[in-house]
Every structure is written in C-alpha cells, then in structure tokens.
DRENVO-324758 format. One record per residue (C-alpha): residue in one letter; chain; residue number from 1; x, y, z negated. Coordinates in pm, 1 decimal, padded with zeros to 6 digits. Layout:
GUVO  type  mol  seq         X         Y         Z
GUVO     a    A  NUM         X         Y         Z
...
//
This chain:
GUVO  type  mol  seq         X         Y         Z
GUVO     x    A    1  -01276.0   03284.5   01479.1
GUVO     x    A    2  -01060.0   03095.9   01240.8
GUVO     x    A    3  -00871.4   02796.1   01400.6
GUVO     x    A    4  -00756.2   02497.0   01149.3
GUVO     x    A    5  -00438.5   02413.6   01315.6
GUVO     x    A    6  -00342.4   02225.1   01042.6
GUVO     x    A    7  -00613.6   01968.6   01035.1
GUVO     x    A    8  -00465.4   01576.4   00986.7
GUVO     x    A    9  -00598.6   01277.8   01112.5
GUVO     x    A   10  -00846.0   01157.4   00875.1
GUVO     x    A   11  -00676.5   00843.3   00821.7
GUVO     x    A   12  -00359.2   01001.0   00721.0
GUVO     x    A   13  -00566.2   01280.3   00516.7
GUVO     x    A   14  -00705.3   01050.9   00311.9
GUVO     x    A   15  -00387.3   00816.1   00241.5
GUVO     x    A   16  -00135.4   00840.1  -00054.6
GUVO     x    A   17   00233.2   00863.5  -00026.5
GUVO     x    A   18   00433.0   00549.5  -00213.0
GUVO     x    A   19   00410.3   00599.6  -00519.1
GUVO     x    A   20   00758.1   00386.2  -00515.9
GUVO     x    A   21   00913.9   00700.8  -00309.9
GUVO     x    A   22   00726.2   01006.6  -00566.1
GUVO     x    A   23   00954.3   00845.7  -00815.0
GUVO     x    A   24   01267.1   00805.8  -00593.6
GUVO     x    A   25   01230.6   01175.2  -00524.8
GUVO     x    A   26   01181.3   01267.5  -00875.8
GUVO     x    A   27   01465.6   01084.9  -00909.4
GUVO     x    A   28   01646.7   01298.5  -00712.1
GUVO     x    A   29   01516.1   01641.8  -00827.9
GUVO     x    A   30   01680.4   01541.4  -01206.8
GUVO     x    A   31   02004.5   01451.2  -01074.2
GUVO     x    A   32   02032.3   01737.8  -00858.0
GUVO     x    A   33   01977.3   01920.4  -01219.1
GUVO     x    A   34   02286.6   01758.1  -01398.3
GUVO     x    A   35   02047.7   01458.1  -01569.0
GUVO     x    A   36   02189.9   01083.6  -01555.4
GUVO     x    A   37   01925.4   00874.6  -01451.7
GUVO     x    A   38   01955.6   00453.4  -01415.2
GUVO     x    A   39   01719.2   00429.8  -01133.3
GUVO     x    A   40   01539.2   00073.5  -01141.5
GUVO     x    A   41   01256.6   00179.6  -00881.0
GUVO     x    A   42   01417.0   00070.8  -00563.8
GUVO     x    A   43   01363.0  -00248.7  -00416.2
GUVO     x    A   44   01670.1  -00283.3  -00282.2
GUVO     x    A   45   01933.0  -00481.2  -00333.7
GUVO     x    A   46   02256.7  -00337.4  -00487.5
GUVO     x    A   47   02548.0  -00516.0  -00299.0
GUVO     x    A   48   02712.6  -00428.2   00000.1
GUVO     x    A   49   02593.0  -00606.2   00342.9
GUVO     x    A   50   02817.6  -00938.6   00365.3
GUVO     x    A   51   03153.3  -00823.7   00583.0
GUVO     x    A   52   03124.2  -01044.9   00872.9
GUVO     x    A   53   02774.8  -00879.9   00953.2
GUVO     x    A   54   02921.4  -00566.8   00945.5
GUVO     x    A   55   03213.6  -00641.9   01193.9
GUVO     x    A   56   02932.1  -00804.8   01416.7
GUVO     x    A   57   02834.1  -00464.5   01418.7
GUVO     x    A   58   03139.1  -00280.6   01488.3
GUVO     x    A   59   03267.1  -00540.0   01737.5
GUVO     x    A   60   02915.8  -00478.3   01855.8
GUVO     x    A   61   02994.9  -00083.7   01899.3
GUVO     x    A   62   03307.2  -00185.9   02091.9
GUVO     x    A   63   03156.4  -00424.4   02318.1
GUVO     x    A   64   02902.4  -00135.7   02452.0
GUVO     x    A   65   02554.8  -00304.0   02297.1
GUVO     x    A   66   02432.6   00035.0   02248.5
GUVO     x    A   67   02183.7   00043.3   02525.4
GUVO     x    A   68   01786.8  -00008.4   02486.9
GUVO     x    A   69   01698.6  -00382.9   02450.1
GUVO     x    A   70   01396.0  -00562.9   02511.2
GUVO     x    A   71   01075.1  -00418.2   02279.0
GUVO     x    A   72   01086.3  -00775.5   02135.0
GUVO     x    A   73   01405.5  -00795.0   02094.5
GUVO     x    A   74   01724.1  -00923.2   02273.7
GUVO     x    A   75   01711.1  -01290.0   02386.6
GUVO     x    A   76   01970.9  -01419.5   02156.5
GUVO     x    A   77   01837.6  -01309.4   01796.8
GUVO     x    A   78   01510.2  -01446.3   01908.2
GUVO     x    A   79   01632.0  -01781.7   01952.7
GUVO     x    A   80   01825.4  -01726.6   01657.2
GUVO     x    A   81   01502.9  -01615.3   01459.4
GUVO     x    A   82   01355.9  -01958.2   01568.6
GUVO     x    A   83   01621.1  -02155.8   01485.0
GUVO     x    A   84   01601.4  -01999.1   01137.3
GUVO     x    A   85   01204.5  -02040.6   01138.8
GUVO     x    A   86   01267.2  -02456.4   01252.8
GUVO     x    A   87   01515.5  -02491.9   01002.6
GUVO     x    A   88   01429.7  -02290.6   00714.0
GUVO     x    A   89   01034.2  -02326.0   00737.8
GUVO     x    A   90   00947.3  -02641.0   00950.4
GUVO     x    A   91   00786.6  -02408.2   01195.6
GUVO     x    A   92   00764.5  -02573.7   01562.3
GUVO     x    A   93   00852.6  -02217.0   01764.4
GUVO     x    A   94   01077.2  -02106.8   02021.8
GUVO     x    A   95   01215.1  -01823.0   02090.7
GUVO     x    A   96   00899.4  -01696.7   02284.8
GUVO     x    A   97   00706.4  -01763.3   01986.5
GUVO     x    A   98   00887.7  -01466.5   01798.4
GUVO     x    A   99   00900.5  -01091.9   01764.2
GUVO     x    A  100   01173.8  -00851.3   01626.0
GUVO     x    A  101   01066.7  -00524.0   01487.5
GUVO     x    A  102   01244.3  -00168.7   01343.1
GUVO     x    A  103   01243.8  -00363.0   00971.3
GUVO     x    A  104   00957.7  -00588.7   00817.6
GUVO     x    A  105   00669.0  -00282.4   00728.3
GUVO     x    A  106   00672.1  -00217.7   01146.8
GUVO     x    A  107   00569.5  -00589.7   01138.8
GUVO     x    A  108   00298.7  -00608.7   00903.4
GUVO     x    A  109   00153.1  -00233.3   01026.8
GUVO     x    A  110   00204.7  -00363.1   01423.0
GUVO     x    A  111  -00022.9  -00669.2   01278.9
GUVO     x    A  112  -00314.2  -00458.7   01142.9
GUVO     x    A  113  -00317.4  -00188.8   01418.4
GUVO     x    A  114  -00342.8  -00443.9   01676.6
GUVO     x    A  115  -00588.6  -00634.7   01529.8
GUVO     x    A  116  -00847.3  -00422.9   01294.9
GUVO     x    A  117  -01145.7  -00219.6   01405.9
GUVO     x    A  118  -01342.6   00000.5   01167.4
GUVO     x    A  119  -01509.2  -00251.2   00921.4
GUVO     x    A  120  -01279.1  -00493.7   00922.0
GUVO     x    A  121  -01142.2  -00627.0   00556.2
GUVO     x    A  122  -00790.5  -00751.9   00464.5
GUVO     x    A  123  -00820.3  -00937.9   00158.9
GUVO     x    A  124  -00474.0  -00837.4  -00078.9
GUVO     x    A  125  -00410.0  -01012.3  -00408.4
GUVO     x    A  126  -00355.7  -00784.4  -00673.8
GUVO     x    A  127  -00079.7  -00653.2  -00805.0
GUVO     x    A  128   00027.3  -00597.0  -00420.2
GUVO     x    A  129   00276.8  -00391.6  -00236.9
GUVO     x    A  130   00200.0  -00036.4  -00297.6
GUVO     x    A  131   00200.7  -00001.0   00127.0
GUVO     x    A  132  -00032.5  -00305.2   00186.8
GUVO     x    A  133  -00403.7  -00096.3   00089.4
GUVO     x    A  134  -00230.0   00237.7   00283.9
GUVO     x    A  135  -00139.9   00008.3   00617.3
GUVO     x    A  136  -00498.5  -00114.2   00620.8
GUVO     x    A  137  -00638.0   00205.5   00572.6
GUVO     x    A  138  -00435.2   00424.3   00860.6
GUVO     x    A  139  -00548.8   00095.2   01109.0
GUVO     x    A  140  -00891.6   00157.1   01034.8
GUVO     x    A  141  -00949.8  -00163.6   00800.6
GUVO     x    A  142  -01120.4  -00169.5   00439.7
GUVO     x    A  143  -00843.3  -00327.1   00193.1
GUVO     x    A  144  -01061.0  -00521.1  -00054.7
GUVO     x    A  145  -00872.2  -00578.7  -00326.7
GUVO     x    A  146  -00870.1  -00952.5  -00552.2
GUVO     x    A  147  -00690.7  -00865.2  -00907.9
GUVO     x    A  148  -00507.0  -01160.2  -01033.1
GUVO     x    A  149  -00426.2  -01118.2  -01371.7
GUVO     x    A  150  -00140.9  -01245.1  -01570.8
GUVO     x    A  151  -00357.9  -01539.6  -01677.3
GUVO     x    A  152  -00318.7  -01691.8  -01300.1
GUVO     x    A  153   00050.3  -01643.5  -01342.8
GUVO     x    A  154  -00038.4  -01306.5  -01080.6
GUVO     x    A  155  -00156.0  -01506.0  -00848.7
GUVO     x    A  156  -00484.5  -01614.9  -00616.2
GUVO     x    A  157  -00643.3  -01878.5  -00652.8
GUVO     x    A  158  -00828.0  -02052.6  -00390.4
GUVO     x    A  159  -01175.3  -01942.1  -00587.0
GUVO     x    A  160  -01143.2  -01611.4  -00638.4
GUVO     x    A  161  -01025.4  -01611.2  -00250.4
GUVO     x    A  162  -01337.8  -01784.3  -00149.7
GUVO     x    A  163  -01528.6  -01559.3  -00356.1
GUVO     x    A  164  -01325.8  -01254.1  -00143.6
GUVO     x    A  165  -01410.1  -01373.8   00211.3
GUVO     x    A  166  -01652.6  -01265.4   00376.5
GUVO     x    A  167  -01816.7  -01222.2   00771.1
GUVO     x    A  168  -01628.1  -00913.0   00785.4
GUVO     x    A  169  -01242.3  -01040.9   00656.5
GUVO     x    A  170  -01018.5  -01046.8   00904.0
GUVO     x    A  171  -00720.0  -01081.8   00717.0
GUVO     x    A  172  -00540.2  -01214.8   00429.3
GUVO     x    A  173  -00222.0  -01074.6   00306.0
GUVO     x    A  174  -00001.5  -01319.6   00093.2
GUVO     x    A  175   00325.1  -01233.4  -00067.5
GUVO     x    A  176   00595.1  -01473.1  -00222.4
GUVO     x    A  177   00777.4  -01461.7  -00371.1
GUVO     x    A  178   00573.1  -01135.5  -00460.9
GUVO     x    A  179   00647.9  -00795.8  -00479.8
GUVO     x    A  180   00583.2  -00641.3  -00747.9
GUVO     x    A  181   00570.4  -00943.8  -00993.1
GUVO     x    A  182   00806.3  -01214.7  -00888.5
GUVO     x    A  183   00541.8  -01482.7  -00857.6
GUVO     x    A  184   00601.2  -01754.4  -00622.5
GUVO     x    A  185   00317.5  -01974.9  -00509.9
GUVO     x    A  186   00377.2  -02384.4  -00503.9
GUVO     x    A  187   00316.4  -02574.0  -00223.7
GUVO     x    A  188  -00014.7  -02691.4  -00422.9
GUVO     x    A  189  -00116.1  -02379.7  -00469.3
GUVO     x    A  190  -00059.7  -02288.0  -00150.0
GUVO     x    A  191  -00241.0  -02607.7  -00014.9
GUVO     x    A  192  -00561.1  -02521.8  -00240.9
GUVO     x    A  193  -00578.2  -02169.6  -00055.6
GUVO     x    A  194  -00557.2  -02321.0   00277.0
GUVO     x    A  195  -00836.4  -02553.4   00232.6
GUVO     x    A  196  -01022.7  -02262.1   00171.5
GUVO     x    A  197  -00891.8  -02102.1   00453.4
GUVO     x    A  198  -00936.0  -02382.1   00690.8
GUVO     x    A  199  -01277.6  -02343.9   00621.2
GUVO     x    A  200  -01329.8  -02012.2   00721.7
GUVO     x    A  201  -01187.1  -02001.3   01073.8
GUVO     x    A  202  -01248.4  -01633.8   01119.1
GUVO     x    A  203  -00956.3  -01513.3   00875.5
GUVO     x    A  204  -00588.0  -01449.9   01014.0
GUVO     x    A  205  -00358.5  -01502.7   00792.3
GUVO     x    A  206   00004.3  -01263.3   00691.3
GUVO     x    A  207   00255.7  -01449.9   00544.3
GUVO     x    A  208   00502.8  -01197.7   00346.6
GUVO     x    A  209   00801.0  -01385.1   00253.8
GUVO     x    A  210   01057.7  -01117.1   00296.1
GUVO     x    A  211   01175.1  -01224.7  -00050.1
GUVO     x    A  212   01250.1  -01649.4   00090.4
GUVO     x    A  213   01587.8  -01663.9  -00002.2
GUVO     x    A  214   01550.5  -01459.2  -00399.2
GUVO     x    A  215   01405.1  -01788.7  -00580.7
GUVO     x    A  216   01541.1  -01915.5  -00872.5
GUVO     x    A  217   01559.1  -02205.8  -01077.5
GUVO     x    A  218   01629.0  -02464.1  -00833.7
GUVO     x    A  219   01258.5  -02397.7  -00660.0
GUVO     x    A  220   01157.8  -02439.7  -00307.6
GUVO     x    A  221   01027.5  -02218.1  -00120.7
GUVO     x    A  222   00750.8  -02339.5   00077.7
GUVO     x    A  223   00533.4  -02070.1   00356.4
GUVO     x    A  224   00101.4  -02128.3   00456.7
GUVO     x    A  225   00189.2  -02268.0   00817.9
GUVO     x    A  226   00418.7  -02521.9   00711.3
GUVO     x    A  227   00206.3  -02617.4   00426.6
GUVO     x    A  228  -00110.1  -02668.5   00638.0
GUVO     x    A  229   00000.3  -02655.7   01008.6
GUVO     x    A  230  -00370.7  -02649.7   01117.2
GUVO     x    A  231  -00297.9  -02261.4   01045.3
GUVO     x    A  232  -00035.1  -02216.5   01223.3
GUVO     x    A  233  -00237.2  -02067.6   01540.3
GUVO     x    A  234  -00384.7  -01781.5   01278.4
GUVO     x    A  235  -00073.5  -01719.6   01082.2
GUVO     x    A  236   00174.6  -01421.7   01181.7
GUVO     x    A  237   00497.1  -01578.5   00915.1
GUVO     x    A  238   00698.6  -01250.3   00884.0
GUVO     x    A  239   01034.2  -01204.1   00707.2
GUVO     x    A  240   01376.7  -00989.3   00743.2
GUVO     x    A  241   01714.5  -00992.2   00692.1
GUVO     x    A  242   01662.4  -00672.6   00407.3
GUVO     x    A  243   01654.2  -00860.5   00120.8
GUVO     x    A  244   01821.5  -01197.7   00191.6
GUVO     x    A  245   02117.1  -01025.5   00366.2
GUVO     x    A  246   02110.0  -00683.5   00179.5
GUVO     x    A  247   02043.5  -00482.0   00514.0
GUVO     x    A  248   01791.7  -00249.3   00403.1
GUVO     x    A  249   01922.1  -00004.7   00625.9
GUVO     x    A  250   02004.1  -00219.5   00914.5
GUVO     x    A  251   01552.9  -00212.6   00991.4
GUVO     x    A  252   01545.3  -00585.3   01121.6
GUVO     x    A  253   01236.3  -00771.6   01041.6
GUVO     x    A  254   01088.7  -01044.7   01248.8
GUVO     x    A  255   00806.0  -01248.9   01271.0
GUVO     x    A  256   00670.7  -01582.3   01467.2
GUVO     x    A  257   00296.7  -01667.9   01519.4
GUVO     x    A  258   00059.0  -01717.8   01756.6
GUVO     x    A  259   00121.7  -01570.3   02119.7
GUVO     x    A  260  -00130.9  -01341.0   02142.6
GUVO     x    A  261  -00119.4  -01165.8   01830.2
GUVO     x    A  262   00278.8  -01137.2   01911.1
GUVO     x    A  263   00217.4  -01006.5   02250.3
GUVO     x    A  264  -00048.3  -00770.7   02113.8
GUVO     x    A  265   00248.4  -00641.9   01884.9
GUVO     x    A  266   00487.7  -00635.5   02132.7
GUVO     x    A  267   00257.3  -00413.7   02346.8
GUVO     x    A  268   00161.6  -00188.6   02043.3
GUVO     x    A  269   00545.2  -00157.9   01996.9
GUVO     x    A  270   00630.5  -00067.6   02349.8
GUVO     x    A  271   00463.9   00259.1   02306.7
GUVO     x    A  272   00571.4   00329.0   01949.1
GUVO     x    A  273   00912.0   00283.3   01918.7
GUVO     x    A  274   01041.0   00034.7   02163.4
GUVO     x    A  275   01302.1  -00231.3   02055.0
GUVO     x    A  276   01493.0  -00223.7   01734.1
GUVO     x    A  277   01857.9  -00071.3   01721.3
GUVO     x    A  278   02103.6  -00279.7   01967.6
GUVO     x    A  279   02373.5  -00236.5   01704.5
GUVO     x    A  280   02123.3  -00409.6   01416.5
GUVO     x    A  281   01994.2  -00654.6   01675.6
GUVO     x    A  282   02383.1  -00772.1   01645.5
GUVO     x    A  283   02387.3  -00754.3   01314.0
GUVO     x    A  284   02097.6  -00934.0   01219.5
GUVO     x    A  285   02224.7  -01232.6   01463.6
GUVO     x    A  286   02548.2  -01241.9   01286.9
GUVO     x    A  287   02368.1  -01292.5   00910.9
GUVO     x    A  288   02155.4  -01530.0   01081.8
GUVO     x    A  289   02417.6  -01753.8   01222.8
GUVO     x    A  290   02703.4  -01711.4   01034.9
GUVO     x    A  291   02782.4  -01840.3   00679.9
GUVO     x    A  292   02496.2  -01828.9   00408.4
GUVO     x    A  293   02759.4  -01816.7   00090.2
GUVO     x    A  294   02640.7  -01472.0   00026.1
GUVO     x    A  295   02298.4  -01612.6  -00018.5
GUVO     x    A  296   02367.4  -01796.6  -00292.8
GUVO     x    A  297   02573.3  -01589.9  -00452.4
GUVO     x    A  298   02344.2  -01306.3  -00459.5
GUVO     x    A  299   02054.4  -01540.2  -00562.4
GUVO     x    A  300   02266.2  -01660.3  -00901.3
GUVO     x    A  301   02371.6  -01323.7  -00991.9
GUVO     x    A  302   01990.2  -01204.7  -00965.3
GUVO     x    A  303   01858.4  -01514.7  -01148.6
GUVO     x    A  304   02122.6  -01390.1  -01486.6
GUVO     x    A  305   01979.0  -01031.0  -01453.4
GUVO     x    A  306   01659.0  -01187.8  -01458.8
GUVO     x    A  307   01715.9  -01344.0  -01787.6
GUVO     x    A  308   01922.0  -01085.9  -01935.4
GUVO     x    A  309   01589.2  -00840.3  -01841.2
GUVO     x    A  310   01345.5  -01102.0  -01964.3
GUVO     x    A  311   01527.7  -01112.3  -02289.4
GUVO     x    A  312   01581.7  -00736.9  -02312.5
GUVO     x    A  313   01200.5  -00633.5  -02221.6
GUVO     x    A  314   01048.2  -00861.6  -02489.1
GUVO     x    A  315   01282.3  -00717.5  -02758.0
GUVO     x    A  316   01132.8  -00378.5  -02704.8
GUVO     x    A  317   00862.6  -00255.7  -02935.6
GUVO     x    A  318   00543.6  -00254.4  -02678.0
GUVO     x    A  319   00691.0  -00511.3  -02417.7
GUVO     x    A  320   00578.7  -00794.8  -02309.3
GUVO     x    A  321   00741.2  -00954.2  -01937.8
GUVO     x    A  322   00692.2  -01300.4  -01835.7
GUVO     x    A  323   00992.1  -01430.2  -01631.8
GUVO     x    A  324   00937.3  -01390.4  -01273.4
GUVO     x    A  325   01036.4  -01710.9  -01067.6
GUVO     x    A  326   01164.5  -01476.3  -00748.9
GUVO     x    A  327   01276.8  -01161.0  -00589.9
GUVO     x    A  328   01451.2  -00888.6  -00806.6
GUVO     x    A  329   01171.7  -00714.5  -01004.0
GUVO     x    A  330   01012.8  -00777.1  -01381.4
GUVO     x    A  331   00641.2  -00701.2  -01442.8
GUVO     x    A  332   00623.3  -00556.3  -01821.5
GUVO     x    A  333   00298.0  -00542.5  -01952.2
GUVO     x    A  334   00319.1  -00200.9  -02138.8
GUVO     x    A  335  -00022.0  -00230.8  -02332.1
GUVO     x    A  336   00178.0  -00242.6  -02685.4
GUVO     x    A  337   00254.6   00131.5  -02563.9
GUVO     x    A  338  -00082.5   00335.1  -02423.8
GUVO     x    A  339  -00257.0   00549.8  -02719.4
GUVO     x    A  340   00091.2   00626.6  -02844.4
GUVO     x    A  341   00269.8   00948.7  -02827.7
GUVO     x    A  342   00636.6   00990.9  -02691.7
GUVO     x    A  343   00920.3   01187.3  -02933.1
GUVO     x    A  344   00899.3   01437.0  -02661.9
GUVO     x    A  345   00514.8   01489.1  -02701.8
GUVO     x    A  346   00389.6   01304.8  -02424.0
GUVO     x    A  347   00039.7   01127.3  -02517.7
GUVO     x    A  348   00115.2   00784.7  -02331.3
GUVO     x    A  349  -00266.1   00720.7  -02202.3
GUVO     x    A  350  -00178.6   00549.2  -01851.9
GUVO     x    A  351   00152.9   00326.7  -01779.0
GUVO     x    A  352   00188.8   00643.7  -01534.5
GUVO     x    A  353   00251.2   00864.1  -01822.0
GUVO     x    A  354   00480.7   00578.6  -01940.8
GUVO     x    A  355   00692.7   00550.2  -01622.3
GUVO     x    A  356   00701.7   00958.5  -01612.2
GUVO     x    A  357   00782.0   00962.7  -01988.3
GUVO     x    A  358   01074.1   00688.5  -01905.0
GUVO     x    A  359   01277.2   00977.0  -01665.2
GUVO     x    A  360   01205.4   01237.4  -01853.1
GUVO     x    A  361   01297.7   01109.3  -02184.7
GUVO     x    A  362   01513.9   00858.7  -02125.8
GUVO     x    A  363   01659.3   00923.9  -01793.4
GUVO     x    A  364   01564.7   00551.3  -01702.4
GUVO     x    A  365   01327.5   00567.7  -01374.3
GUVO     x    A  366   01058.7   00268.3  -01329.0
GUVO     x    A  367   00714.3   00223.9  -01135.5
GUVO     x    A  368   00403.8   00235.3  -01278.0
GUVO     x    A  369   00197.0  -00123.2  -01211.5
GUVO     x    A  370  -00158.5   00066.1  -01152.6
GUVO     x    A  371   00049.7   00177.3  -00835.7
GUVO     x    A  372   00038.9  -00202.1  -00734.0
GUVO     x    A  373  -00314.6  -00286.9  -00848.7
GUVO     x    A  374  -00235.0  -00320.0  -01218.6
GUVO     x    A  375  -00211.3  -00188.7  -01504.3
GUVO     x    A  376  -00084.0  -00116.4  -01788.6
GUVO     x    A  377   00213.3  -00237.7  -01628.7
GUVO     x    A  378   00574.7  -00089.2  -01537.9
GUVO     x    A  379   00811.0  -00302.9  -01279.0
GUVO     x    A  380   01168.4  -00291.3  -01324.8
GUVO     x    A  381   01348.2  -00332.0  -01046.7
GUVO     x    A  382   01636.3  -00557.6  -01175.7
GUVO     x    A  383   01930.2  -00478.9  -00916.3
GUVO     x    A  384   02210.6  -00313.1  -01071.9
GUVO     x    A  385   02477.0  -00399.1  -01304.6
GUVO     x    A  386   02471.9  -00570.6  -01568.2
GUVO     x    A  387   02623.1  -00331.8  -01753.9
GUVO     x    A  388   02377.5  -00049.1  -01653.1
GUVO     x    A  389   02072.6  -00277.5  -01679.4
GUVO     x    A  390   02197.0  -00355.7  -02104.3
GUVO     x    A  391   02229.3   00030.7  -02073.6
GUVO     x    A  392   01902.8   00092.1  -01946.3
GUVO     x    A  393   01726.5  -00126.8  -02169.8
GUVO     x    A  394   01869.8  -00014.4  -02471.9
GUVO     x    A  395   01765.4   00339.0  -02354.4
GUVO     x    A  396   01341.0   00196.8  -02330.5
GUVO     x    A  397   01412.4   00052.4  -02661.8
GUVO     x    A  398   01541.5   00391.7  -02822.0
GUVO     x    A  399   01222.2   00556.6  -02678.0
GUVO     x    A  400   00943.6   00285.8  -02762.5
GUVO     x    A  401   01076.1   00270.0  -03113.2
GUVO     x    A  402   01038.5   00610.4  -03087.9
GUVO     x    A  403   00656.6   00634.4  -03045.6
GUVO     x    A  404   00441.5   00717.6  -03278.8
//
C-alpha cells in the first residue's frame, strides 16, 4: 500500500506563493550569477530605522527585556498604541482596547481566522495586496473580488460596494493609502462607503492603514471609525510601525477595535506564536513616543521620488502612471506595451511577461499588477535613490523603445 506522506492541507495546496517574493527570489538567483539588478519590488522602505529606536533597543538588551511578554503585548506599548490611536485617529480606546502582533499581516490573518467559517466572503477592492485573497482563502473564507479601475481613481465606490455585499459578507478589507496603487480615500469618500455600510450591519470592517504617515501633498489622512464612529464597534483599525518608522524587520503591528474580536485574536495568538519580540516591543514604544522628525522627513523625500517616477514613467514609450497621492509605489499602466515583442525575443502578451522581460533584459525587477487584481499593470516600488531610480528608468526606457 502506497502512503502519501506528503499530502498538504487543502487550504495551503490550493494557495499561491507572493508573487511579490517569486520576484524577490528571482532577484536573487541573477545576482548570485554576476547580473546587476535595481530591485523596485520590495515594499520596503530604504532608510535605516531612526537611531533613537534602535538604542531603545539596545538599552533594551541591557536592561534584560528579553523574556516572554504578554500575547497582547506589554502594558506600556499598549497604552502607547492608544495614545497614538486618540491622537492620530480620534479613536476613543484605551489601552485594553488594543492588540500588538509579530508585524501587521499576523493582524489582518489573526482577524480572518478568528472570525470566518467556510462560506463566508471578504469583500477586497481591486488592485489589492497580493496576500489579502491568499489570507481569506487559508481561513476558510471566499475573497470576492470588486475591480476598481483607474477611472475611480483605483478606488470603491460606495455602489459597486453595495452591489458586492451580500447575506454571506462578513468582511470588508480597505486599504489607504493603498498598496499597490497609492490611492488614498477622502473623508467623503470614505463617508459615502460607510453609509452603505451602516446599512448593512452584518459586515465587519478591516481598516489597512499601514501606509498613515506616507501621504503627500499636504493631505489628511482620515480612517472608517473616525469618519463614521457608529462603526467603530465592527471596525478592527490596524497599522504598524513598518512603514512609518522603517522597521520592517522589527514585526510590530497593532491594531484597536472592538473587544471581542481583539480577545478572539489574542486567544488565536496565544497558541500561534505568543507575544511579539520583547526587544521590538521596546522598540516600537520608542518610535511611538519619541520624536516624529523622521516622519516627515521620510514623507518629503518619498513625495520627490514620486514625481521624479511620475515624470520618468510617462516619458517611456508604452507608459502611462497617474501620480499616486500615498505610500511608496507607482501603478504604470503597461497597455502601450502587450502584443509587442522584446529585443531579446520575448512576445510581451501579459504585464507578467513584461515584469519578467524587465530582469531579464534590463536587470530592473518590478511586479506585475494582474498579481494585485489588475492588469496590464507593473508597480514600481519607488524607494531607492534617486540616483538609481533615474538609472532604472532610463534602463525601461532603453527596452520599451526597444520593442517592436
């Protein structure tokens, strides 16, 4: 008798890898073969983590926080997470009202596996994160997916949501500013989605705004439950101190919602991985209370590479890319490119063949849209350089003028 040792959960079996990591790692197999790739896949930001944060977490290392800490996390980043959510957001929470997890995903995928049986649906705009449709899948949910075209400026609006809800949603994922596109919804918009919302009491609502503080042109940001605080009892408000902070590595996200969901989470988390790092925990309280000059800083110097890609991107043959009013990532619609043929022979029928045509040909690595929902897109993750962005562009424009 043969025995399948080997066999996955079904969930997992039937799930795709990130299609943002494929391309990291094919990243990595050219380098390791002498190529010089500009990498502009990785959403992550390019400057070191600000230096008092990192004393916090060397004094941290001295002072012996390197035991386990509470699976929500210690006391004091808690109340500092509050603070941040009363301050930053208008969100009426104390400490009890929050949760700190091993980086933003464990937050969102804590969410979904507490809360979704088979059947459920989690409504997710389109062009999403590539992880959002997986998440929902491994947790037993159905993602159904809303495209929002470039016409909406990416975004949902409260019709096509309306149109999306049904008896079985459960959830709705929103993201802004967004990742992959940049779009960042106004408090109007935001205000027309919640009527809808208000009227379907059955929906929960994930608020993604990992990307607050990345928001340019003199914008505010504004978050669901502080737009409409009638949905504040069926809104989990996640963010992180990744982005804002650049602390990718540090895996500190954090949420605040209603108590039930977070002690749901906190239970799920218990028997996962327990409480975040002791050393991060430190950290993360540090870049929450201390000075926020880095913040803007980072945010200006993002906001020129913004304009510097905008400009670059719609100079190129086959280009087109709106300016994105957030995070660090351009959408370029690619359509000017697909039917075409690359100098190295590569028939361009799918912005995947264009993003695999990009490192092969000219050692510049991007992400297809279609892997967000969308295509024929490509997003170009925007933080590096200057210097190596002008040197990346000019290496697209080589190849599109290339095509033929």
């Amino acid at each position: 008798m043969t025995v399948d040792i080997q066999r996955l959960n079904q969930r997992l079996a039937s799930a795709q890898p990130s299609a943002t990591y494929r391309i990291i790692d094919r990243v990595a197999e050219r380098r390791a073969q002498g190529a010089k790739i500009i990498s502009l896949c990785a959403g992550e930001p390019d400057f070191d983590t600000p230096g008092h944060v990192r004393e916090a977490a060397i004094e941290a290392i001295e002072n012996g926080h390197t035991r386990y800490t509470q699976v929500a996390g210690v006391r004091s980043l808690r109340e500092a997470v509050a603070t941040k959510f009363r301050r930053e957001n208008g969100l009426d929470v104390t400490w009890q009202d929050t949760l700190v997890c091993n980086g933003g995903k464990q937050v969102i995928y804590n969410a979904l596996a507490a809360t979704l049986n088979e059947g459920d649906q989690v409504i997710i705009p389109a062009p999403y994160w590539v992880s959002y449709p997986e998440m929902v899948q491994l947790c037993g949910g159905e993602a159904r997916i809303v495209t929002c075209e470039a016409n909406t400026g990416f975004k949902l609006t409260a019709a096509a949501l309306a149109e999306a809800i049904t008896p079985r949603t459960r959830w709705l994922i929103l993201n802004s500013p967004s990742n992959p596109t940049g779009a960042v919804y106004s408090r109007e918009e935001l205000q027309a989605l919640a009527e809808v919302l208000l009227a379907n009491p059955h929906v929960l609502i994930l608020a993604d705004d990992i990307y607050e503080h990345l928001i340019f042109d003199d914008q505010a940001f504004h978050t669901l439950a502080q737009v409409e605080p009638r949905l504040a009892t069926r809104t989990l408000t996640m963010n992180g101190v990744s982005k804002a902070y650049a602390m990718t590595g540090w895996r500190i996200g954090f949420a605040t919602g209603p108590r039930w969901l977070l002690e749901a989470m906190e239970k799920l988390q218990g028997q996962q991985t327990s409480g975040a790092s002791s050393i991060s925990q430190q950290a993360a309280l540090a870049a929450l209370e201390g000075p926020k000059d880095f913040i803007r800083e980072s945010r200006a110097a993002f906001q020129g590479r913004r304009d510097l890609m905008v400009e670059l991107l719609n100079a190129t043959p086959g280009l087109e890319c709106v300016s994105p009013a957030g995070a660090f990532y351009a959408f370029a619609s690619c359509a000017g490119l697909i039917g075409r043929t690359s100098a190295g022979g590569r028939a361009l029928l799918t912005d995947e063949d264009v993003a695999h045509a990009l490192l092969d040909e000219a050692n510049v690595a991007v992400v297809h849209g279609s892997a967000f929902g969308l295509g024929p897109y490509i997003r170009i993750a925007y933080a590096l350089d200057n210097a190596s962005l002008r040197k990346a562009c000019e290496a697209i424009s080589t190849f599109c003028s290339a095509l033929r």
